[in-house]
PyMOL Python script that loads the backbone (N, CA, C, O; Angstrom):
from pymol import cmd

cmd.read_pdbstr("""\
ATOM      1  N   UNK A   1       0.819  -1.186   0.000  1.00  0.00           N
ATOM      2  CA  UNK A   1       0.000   0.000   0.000  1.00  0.00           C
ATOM      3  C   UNK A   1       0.870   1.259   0.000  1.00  0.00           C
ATOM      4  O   UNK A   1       0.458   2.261  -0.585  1.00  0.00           O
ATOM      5  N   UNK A   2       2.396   1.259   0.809  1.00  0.00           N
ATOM      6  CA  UNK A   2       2.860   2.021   0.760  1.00  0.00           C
ATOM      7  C   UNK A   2       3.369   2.935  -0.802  1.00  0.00           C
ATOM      8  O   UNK A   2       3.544   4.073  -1.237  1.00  0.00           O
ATOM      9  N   UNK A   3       3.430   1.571  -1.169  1.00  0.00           N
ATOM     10  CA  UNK A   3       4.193   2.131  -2.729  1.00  0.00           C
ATOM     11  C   UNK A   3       3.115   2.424  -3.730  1.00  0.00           C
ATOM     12  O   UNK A   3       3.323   2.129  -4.907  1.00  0.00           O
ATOM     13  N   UNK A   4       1.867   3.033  -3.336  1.00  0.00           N
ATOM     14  CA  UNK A   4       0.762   2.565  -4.306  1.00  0.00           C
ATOM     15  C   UNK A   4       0.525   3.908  -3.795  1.00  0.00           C
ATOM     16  O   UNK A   4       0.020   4.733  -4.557  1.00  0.00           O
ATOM     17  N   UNK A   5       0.811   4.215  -2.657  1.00  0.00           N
ATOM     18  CA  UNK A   5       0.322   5.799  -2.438  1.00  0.00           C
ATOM     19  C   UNK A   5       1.483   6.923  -2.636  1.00  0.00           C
ATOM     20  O   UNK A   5       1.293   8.125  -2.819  1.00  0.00           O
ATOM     21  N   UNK A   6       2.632   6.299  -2.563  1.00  0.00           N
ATOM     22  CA  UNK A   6       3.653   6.936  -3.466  1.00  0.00           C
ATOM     23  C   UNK A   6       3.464   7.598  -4.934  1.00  0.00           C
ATOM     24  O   UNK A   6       3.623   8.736  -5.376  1.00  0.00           O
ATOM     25  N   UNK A   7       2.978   6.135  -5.583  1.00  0.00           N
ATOM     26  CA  UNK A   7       2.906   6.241  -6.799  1.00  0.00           C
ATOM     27  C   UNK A   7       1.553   7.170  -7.676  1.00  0.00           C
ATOM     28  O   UNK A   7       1.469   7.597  -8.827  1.00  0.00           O
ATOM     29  N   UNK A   8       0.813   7.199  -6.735  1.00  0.00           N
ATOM     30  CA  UNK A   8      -0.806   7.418  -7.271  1.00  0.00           C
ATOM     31  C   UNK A   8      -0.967   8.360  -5.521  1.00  0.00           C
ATOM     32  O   UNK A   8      -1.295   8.008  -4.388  1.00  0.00           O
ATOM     33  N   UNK A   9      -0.415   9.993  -6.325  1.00  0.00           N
ATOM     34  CA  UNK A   9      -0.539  10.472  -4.937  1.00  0.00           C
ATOM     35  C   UNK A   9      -2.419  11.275  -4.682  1.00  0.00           C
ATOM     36  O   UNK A   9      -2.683  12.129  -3.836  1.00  0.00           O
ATOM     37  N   UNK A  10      -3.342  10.710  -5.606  1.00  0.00           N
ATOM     38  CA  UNK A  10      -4.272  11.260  -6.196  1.00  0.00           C
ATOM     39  C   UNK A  10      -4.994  10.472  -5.010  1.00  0.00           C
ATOM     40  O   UNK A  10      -5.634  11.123  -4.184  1.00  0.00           O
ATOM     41  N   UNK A  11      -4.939   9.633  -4.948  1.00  0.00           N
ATOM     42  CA  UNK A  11      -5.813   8.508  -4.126  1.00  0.00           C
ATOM     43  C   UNK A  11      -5.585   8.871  -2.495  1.00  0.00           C
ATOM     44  O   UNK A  11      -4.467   8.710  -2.005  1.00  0.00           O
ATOM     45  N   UNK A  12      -6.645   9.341  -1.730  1.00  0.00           N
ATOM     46  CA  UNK A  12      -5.850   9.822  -0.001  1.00  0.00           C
ATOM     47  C   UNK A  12      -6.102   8.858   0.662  1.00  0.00           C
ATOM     48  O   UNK A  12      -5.693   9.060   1.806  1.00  0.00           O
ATOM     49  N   UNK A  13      -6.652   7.716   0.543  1.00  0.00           N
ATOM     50  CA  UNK A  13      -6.528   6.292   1.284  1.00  0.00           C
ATOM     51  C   UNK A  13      -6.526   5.147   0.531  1.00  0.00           C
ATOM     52  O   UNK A  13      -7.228   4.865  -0.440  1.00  0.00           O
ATOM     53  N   UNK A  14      -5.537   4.420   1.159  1.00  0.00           N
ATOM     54  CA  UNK A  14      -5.783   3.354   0.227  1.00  0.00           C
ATOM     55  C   UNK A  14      -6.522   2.143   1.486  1.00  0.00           C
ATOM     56  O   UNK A  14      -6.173   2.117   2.667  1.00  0.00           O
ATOM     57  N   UNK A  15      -7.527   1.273   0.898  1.00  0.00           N
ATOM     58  CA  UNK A  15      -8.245   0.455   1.575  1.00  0.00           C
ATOM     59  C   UNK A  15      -7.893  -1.086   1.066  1.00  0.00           C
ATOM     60  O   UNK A  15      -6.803  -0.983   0.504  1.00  0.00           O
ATOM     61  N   UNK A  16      -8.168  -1.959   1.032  1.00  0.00           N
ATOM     62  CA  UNK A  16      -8.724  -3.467   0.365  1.00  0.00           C
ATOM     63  C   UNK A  16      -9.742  -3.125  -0.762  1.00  0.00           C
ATOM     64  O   UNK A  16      -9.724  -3.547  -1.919  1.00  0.00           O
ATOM     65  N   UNK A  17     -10.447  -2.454  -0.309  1.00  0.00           N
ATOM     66  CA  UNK A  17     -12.010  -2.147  -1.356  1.00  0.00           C
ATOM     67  C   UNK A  17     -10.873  -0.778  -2.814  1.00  0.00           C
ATOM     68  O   UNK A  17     -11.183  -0.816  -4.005  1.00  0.00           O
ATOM     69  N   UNK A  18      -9.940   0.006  -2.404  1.00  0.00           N
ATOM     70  CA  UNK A  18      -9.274   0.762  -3.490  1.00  0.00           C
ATOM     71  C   UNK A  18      -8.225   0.115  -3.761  1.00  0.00           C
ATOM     72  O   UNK A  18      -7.522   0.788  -4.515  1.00  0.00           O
ATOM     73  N   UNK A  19      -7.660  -1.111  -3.453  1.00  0.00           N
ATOM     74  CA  UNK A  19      -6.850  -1.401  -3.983  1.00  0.00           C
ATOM     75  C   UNK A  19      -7.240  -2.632  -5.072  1.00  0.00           C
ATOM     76  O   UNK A  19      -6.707  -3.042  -6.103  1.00  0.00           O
ATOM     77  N   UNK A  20      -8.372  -2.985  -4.356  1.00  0.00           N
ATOM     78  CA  UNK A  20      -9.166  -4.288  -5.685  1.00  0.00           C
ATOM     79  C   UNK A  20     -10.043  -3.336  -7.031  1.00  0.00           C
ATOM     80  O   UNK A  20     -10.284  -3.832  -8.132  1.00  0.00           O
ATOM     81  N   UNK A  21     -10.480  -1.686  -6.564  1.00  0.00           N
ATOM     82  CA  UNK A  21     -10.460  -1.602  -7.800  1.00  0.00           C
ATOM     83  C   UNK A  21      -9.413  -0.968  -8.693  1.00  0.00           C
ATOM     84  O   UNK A  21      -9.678  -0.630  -9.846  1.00  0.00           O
ATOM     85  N   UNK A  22      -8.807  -0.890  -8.414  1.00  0.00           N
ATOM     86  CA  UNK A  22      -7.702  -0.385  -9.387  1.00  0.00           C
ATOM     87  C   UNK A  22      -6.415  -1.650  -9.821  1.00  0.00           C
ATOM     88  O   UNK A  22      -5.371  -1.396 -10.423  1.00  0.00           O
ATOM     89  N   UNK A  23      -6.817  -2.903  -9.364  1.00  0.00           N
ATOM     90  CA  UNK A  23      -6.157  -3.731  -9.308  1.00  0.00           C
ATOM     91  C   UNK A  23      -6.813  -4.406 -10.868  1.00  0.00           C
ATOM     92  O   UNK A  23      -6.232  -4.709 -11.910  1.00  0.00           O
ATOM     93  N   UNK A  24      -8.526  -4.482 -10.395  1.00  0.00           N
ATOM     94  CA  UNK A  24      -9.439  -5.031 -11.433  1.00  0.00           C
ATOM     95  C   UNK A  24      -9.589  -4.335 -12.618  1.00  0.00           C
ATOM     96  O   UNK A  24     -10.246  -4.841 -13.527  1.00  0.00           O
ATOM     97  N   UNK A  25      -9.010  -3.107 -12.756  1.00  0.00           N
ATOM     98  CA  UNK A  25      -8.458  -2.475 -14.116  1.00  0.00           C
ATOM     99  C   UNK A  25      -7.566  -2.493 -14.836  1.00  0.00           C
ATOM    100  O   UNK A  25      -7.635  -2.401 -16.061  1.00  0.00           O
ATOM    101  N   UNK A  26      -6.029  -2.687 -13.800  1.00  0.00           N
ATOM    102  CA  UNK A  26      -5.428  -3.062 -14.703  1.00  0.00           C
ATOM    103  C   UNK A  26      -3.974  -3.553 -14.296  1.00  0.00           C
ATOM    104  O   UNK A  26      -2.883  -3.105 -14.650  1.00  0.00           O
ATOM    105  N   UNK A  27      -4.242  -4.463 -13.563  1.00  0.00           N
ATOM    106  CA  UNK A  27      -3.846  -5.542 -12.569  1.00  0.00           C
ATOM    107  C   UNK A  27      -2.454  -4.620 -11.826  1.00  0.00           C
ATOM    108  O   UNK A  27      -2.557  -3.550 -11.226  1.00  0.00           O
ATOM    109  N   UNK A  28      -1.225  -5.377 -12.072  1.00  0.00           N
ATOM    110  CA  UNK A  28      -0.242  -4.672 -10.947  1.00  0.00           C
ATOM    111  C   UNK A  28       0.621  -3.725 -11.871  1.00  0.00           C
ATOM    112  O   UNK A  28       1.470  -2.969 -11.399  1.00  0.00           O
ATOM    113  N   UNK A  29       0.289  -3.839 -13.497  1.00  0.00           N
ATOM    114  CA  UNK A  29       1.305  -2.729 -14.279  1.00  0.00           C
ATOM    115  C   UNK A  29       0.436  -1.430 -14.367  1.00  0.00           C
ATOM    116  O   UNK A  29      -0.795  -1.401 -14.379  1.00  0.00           O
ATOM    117  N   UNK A  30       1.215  -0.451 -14.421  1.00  0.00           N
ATOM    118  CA  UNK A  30       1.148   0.853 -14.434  1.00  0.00           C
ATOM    119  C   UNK A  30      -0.388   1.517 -15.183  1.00  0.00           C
ATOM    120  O   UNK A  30      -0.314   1.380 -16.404  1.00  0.00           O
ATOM    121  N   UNK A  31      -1.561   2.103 -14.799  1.00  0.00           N
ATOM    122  CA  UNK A  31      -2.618   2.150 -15.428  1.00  0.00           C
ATOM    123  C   UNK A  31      -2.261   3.809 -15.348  1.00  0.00           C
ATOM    124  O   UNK A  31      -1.907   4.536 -14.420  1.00  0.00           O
ATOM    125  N   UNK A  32      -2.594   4.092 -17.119  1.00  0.00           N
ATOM    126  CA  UNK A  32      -2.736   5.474 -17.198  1.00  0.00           C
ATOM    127  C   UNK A  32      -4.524   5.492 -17.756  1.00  0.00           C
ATOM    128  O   UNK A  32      -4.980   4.711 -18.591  1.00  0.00           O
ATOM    129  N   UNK A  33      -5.236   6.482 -17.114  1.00  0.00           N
ATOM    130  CA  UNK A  33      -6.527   6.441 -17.842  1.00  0.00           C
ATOM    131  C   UNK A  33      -6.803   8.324 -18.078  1.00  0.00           C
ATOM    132  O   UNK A  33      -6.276   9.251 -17.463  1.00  0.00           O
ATOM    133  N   UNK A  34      -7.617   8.351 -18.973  1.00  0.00           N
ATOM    134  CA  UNK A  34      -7.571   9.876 -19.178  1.00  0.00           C
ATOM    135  C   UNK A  34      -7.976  10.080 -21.006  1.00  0.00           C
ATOM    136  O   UNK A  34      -8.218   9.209 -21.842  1.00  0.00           O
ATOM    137  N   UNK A  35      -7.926  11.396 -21.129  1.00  0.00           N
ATOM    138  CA  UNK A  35      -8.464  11.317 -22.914  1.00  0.00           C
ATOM    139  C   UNK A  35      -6.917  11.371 -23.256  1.00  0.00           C
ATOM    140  O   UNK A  35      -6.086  11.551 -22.366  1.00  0.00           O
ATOM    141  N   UNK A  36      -6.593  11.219 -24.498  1.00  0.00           N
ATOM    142  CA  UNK A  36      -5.871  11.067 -25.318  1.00  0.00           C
ATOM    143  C   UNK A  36      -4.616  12.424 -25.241  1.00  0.00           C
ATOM    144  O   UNK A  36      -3.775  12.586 -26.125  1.00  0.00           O
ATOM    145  N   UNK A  37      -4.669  12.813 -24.687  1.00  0.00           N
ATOM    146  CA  UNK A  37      -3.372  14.036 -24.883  1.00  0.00           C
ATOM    147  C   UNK A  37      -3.247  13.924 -23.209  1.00  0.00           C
ATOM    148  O   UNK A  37      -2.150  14.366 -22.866  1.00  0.00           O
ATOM    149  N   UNK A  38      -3.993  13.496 -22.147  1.00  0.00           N
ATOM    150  CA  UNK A  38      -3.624  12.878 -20.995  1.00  0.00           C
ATOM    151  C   UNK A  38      -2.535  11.684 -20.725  1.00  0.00           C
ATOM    152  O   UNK A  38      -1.533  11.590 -20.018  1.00  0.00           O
ATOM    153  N   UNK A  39      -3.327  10.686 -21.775  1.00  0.00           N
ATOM    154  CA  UNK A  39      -2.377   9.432 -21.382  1.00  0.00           C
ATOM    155  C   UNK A  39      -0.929   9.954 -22.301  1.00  0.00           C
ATOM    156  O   UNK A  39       0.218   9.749 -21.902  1.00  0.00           O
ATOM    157  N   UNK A  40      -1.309  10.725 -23.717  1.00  0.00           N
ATOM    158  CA  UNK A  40       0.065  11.042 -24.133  1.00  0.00           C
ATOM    159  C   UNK A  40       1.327  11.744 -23.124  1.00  0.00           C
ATOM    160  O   UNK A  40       2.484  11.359 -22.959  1.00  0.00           O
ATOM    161  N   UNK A  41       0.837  12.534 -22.732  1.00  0.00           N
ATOM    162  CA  UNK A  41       1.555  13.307 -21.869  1.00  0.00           C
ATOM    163  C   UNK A  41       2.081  12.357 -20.718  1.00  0.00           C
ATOM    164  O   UNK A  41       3.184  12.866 -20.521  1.00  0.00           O
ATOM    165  N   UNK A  42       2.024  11.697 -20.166  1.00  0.00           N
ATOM    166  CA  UNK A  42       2.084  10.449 -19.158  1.00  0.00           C
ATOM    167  C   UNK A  42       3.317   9.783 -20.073  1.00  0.00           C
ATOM    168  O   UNK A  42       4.519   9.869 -19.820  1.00  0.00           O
ATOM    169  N   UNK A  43       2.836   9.251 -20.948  1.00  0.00           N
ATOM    170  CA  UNK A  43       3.957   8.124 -22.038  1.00  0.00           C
ATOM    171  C   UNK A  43       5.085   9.061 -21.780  1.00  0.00           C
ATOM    172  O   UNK A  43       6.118   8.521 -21.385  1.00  0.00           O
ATOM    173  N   UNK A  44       5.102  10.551 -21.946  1.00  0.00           N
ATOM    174  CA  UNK A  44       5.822  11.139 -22.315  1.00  0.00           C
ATOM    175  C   UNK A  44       6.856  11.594 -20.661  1.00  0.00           C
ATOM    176  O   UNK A  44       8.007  11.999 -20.500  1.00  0.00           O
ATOM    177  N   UNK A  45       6.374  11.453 -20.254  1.00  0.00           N
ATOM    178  CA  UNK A  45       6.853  11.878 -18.749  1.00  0.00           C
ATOM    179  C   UNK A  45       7.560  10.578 -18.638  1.00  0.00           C
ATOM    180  O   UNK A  45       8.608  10.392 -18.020  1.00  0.00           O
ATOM    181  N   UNK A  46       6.862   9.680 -19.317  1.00  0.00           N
ATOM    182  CA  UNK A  46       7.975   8.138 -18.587  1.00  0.00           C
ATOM    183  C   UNK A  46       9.357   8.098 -19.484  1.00  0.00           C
ATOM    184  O   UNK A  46      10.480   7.887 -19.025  1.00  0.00           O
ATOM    185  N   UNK A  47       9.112   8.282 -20.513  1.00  0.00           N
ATOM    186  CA  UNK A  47      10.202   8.346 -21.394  1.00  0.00           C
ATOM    187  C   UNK A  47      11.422   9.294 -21.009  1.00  0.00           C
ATOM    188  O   UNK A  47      12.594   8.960 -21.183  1.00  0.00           O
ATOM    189  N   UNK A  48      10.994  10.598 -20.428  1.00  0.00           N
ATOM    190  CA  UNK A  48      12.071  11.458 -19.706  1.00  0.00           C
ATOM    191  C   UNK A  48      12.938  11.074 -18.244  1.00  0.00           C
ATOM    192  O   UNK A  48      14.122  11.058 -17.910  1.00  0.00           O
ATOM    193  N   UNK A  49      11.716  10.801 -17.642  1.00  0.00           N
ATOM    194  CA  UNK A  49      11.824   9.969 -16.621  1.00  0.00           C
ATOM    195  C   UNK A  49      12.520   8.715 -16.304  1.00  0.00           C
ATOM    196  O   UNK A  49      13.354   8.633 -15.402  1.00  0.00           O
ATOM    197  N   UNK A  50      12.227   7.916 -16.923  1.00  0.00           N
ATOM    198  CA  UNK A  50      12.718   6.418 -16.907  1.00  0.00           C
ATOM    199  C   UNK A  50      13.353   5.959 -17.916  1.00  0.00           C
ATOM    200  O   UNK A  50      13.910   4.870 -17.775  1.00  0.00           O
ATOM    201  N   UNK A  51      13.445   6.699 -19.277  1.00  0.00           N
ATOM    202  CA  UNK A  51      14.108   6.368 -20.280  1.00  0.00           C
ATOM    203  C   UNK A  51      13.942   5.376 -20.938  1.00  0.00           C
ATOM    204  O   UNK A  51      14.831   4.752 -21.516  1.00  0.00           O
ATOM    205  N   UNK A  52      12.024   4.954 -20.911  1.00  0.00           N
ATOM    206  CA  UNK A  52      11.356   4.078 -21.576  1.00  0.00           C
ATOM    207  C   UNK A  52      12.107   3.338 -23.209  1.00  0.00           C
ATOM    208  O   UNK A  52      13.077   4.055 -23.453  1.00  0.00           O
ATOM    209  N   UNK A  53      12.030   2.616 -23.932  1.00  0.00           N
ATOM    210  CA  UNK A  53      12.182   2.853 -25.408  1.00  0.00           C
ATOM    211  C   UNK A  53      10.875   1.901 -25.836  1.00  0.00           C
ATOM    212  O   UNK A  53      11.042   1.113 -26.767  1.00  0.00           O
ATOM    213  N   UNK A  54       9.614   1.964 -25.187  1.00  0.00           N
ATOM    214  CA  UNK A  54       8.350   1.053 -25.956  1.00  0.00           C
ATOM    215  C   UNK A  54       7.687   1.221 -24.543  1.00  0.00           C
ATOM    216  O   UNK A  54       8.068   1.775 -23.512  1.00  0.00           O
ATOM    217  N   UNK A  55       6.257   0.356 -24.976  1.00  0.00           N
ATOM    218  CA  UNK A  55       4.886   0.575 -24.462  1.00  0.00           C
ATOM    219  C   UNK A  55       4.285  -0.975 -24.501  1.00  0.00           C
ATOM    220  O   UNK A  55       4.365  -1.622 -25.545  1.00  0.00           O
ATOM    221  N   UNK A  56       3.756  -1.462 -23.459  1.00  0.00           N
ATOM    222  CA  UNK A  56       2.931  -2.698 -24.088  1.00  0.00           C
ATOM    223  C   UNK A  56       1.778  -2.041 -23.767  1.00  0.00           C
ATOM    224  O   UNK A  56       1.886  -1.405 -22.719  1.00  0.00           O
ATOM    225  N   UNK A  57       0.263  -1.939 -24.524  1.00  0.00           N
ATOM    226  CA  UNK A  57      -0.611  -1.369 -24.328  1.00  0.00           C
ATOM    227  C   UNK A  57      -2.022  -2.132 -24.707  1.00  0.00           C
ATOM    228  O   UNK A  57      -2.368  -2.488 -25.833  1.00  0.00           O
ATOM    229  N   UNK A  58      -2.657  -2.270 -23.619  1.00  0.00           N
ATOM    230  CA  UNK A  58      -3.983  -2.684 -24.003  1.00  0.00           C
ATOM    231  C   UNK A  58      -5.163  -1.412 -23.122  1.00  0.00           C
ATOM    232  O   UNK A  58      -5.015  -0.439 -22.381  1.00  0.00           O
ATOM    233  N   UNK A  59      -6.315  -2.156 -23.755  1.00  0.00           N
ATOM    234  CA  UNK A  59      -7.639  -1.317 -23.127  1.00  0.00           C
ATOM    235  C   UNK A  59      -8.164  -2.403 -21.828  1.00  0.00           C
ATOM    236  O   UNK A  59      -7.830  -3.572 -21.639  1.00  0.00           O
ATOM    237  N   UNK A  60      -8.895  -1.724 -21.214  1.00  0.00           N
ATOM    238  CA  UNK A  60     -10.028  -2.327 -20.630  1.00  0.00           C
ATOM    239  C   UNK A  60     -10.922  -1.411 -21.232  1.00  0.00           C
ATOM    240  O   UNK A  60     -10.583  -0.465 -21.943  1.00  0.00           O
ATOM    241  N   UNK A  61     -12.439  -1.826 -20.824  1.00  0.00           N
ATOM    242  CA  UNK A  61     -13.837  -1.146 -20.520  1.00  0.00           C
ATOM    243  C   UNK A  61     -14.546  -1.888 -19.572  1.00  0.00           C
ATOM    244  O   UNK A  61     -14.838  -3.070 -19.396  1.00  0.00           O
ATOM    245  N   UNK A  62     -14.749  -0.699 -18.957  1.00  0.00           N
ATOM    246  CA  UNK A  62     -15.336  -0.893 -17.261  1.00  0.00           C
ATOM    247  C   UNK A  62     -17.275  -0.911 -17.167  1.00  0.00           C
ATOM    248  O   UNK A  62     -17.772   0.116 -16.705  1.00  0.00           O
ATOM    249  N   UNK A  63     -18.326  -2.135 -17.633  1.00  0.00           N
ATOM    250  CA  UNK A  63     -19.307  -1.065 -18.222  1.00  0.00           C
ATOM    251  C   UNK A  63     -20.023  -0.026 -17.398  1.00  0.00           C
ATOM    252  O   UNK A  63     -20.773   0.907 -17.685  1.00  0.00           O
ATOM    253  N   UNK A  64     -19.482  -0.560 -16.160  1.00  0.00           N
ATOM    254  CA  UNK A  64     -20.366   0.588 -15.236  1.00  0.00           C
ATOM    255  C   UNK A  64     -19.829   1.936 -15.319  1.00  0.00           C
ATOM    256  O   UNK A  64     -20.487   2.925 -14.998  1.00  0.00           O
ATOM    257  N   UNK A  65     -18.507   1.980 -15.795  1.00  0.00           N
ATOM    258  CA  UNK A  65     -18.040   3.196 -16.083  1.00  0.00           C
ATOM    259  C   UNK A  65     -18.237   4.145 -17.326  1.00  0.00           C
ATOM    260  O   UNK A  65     -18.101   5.367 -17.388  1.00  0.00           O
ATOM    261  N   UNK A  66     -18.689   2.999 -18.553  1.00  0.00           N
ATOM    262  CA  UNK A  66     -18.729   3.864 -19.818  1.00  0.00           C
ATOM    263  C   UNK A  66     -20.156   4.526 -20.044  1.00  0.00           C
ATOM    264  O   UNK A  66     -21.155   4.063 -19.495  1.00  0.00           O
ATOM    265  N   UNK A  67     -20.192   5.418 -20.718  1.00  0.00           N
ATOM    266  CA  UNK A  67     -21.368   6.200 -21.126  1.00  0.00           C
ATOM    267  C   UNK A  67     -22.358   5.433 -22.045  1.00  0.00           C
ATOM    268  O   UNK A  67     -21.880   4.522 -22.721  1.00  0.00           O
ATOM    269  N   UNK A  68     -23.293   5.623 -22.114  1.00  0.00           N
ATOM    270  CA  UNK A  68     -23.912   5.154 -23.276  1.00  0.00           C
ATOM    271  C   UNK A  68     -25.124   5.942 -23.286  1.00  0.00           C
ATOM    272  O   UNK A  68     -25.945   5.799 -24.192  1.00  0.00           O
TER     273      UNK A  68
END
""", "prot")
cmd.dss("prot")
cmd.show_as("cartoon", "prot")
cmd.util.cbc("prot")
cmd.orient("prot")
């Protein structure tokens, strides 16, 4: 939990109940979510940062989360 509130300083508690959902999105690798010049900007911070050279990238959809 410690390193999860490090990492994701957005979240002000972490519980069992916040760590299963953000777990059930997108298990223990790095989840960026956001519109499209969000998650870019993110890619882009890691690459400066960490000195990325690639991406493995998939989706989820959450349906309680999507619009319709």
């Amino acid at each position: 939990m410690e390193a999860w509130s490090k990492s994701l300083p957005g979240v002000t508690k972490w519980t069992k109940s916040t760590a299963a959902k953000h777990l059930s999105l997108g298990g223990l690798g790095a989840t960026v979510v956001g519109t499209s010049t969000q998650v870019a900007d993110e890619f882009e911070r890691w690459v400066r940062e960490a000195d990325v050279d690639g991406f493995n990238i998939a989706y989820a959809i959450k349906p309680e989360l999507s619009s319709t």
